[in-house]
N, C-alpha and C positions, 0 to 999 in steps of 0.2 A: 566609543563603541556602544551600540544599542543593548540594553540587555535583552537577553532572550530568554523565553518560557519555553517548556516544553512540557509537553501533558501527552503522557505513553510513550516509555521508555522500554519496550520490546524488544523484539526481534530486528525491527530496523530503526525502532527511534533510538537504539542505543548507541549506534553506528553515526547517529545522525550528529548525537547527543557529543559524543567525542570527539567529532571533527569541527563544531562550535567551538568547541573547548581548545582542540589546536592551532583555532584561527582565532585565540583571544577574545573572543565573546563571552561575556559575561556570563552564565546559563544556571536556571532556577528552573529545578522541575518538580511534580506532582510526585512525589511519595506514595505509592499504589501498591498493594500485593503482584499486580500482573508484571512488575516491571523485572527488566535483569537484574543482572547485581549492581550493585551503582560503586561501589567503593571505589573503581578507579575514576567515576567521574568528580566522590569529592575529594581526591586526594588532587584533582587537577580544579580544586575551586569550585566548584558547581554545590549551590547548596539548595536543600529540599521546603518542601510545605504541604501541607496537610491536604490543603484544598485546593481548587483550582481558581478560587476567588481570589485567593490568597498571592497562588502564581500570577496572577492578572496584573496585581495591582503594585507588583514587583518590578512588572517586567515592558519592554515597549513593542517586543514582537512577541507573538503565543503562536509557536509550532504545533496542531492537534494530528499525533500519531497514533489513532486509537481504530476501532474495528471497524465501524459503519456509519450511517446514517443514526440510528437512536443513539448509538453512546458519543456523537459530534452533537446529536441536539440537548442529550443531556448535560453533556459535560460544559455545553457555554450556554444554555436557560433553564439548567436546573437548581437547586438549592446550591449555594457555595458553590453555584457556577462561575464561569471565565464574565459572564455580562455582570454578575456581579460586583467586579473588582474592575473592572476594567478603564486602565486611562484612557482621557481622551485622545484620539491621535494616531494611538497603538492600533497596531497591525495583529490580523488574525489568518495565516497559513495554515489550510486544513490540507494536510500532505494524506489525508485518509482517503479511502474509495468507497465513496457515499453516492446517493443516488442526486442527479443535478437538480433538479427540485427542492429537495430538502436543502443543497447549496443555496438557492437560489434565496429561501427561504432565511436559511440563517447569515446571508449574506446583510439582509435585511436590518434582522434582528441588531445586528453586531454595528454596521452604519447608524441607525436610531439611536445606538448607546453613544455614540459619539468616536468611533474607532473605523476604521476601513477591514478589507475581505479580499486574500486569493484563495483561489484552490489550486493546490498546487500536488497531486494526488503524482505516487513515484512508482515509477519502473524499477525494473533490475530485484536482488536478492539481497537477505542479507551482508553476505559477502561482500559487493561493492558499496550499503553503507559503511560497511567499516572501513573502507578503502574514501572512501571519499566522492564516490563515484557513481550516483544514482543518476537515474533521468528524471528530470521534475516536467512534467505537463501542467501550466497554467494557465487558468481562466483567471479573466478581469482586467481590471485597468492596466493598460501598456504603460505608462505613466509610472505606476506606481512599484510593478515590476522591475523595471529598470532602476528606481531609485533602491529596490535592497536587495538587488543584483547580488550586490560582493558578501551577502551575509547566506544567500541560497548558494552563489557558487564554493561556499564554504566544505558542501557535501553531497552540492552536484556536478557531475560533467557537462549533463547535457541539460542545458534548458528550452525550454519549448513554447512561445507563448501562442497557446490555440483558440483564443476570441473571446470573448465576454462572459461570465462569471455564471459558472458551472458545465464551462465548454470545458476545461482541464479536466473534470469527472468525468462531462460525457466520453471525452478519448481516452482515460484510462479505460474504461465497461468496455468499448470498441476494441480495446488494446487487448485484453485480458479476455475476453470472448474469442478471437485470434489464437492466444497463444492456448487457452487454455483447450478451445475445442481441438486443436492442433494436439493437445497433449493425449487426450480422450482418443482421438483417430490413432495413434502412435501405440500409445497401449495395449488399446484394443487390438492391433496389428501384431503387436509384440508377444501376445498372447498366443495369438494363432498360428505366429512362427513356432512359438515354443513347442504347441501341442501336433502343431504336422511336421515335423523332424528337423526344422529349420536351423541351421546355426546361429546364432545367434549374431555373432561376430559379422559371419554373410550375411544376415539381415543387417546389423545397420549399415556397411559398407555396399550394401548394391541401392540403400537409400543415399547415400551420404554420396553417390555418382550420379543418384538421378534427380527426382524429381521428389525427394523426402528430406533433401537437404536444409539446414535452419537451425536458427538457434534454437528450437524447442527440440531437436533431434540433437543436437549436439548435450543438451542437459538432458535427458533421459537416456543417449544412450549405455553414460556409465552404471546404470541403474540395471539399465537391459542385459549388457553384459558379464557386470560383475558384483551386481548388486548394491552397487555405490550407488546411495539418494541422496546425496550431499550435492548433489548440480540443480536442483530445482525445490530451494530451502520453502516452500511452499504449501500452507496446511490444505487436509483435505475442504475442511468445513469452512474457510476462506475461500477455495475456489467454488464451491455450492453455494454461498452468499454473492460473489461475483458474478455470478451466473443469471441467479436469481434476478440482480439487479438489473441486469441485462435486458432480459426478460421486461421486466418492468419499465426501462425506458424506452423500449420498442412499440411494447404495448402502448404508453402513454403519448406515442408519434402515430399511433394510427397502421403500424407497420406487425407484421407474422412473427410472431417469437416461437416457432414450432421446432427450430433446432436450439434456441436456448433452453426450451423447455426440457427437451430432451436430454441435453449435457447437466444442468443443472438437477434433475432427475440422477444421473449415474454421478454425481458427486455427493447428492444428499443420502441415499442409499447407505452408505456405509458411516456416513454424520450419525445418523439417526440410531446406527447399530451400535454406537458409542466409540467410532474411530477415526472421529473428525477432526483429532488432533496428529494423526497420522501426518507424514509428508505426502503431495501428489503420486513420487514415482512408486511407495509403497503398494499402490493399488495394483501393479504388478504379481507382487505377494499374495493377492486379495481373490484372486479370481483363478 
């Protein structure tokens, strides 16, 4: 069995972190303030390190579950980075949503040191990591994907291999501009039910027949109706960075990013008021 690193043990790397651990994998991860609580993953063998050079040089696969594009480039070329420690050989899964340039970028970097590169950026919520059950979108070698197959399908259902190395980011941003503008129209809707007498209930069941139907309707509407934001475990200031980046790969194709800008605008809006750690469906509350 390969061991495995893991660096950002959150919201979903924790999910991720323990279904390694139920499939026998060996798992070494980055000891961080940001992380959840770890104790049941070492009482199931999972032991920690300080740094992340540290975990490198532990470990044969490095899963990086962290926020964006800077904290992927710091965390494997920064001081006591992952290229620091890194075996030759070892694999580097960046399950984060980062902009495909900077993949592209540290895909580079990571080959030079003597190690290969997917991006492997995930759908779904916390809830189906813990379950076992994300979606992994990959970029890069078909090859290489297939060979550690049985160590992603450890804690995903669906795999996806979408083209060459930082195509898995570009269709997460694609993916996540979808759901998330999807989320922005629904709110915004739900809002306006509220304030012109609408029922609530009516509203999302005359969507839910027509043409409002979906999975981003089915996770907000427990939200809408009974105040439950537990279906769309999703920060605000996460989806104003997603947005953002959106934004940025549009632009950098030559293409209008005039509704990312937009959406990305009404998620930063309330970031910037100090409530970016809120959940999405809260912005209900907000307005």
């Amino acid at each position: 069995m390969r061991t495995v690193g893991l660096i950002g043990v959150g919201r979903m790397g924790h999910g991720i972190a323990l279904n390694l651990l139920k499939a026998e994998f060996p798992l070494v991860f980055l000891d961080h303030p940001g992380n959840q609580p770890t104790d049941d993953l070492r009482a199931l063998g999972a032991m920690s390190k300080d740094c992340a050079a540290d975990v490198a040089a532990a470990c044969d696969v490095i899963i990086l579950v962290v926020t964006g594009a800077p904290e992927v480039e710091a965390v494997l070329t920064g001081p006591d980075g992952v290229l620091e420690g890194l075996r030759p050989g070892a694999l580097v899964v960046d399950c984060s949503t980062s902009l495909p340039e900077t993949t592209r970028a540290m895909a580079r970097r990571v080959q030079e040191a003597g190690g290969s590169f997917l991006d492997a950026p995930m759908t779904r919520t916390p809830k189906e990591a813990a379950q076992g059950r994300l979606n992994l979108i990959v970029g890069g070698d078909a090859a290489l994907l297939e060979a550690h197959k049985p160590m992603l399908e450890s804690f995903a259902e669906n795999i996806v291999h979408a083209g060459d190395t930082g195509s898995g980011h570009a269709m997460k941003l694609l993916h996540n501009f979808v759901s998330l503008g999807f989320s922005v129209v629904l709110i915004e809707a739900a809002i306006a039910a509220r304030e012109s007498g609408v029922v609530t209930e009516v509203f999302c069941d005359v969507l839910e027949q027509g043409g409002g139907r979906g999975v981003v309707l089915d996770r907000l509407a427990p939200a809408i109706t009974d105040g439950d934001n537990s279906g769309l475990n999703f920060s605000i200031a996460n989806a104003a960075k997603d947005m953002r980046y959106f934004g940025e790969m549009a632009r950098s194709l030559g293409l209008p990013a005039d509704v990312a800008q937009a959406l990305a605008r009404y998620y930063e809006q309330p970031t910037e008021a100090g409530q970016g750690e809120l959940l999405v469906p809260e912005l209900l509350a907000l307005s």
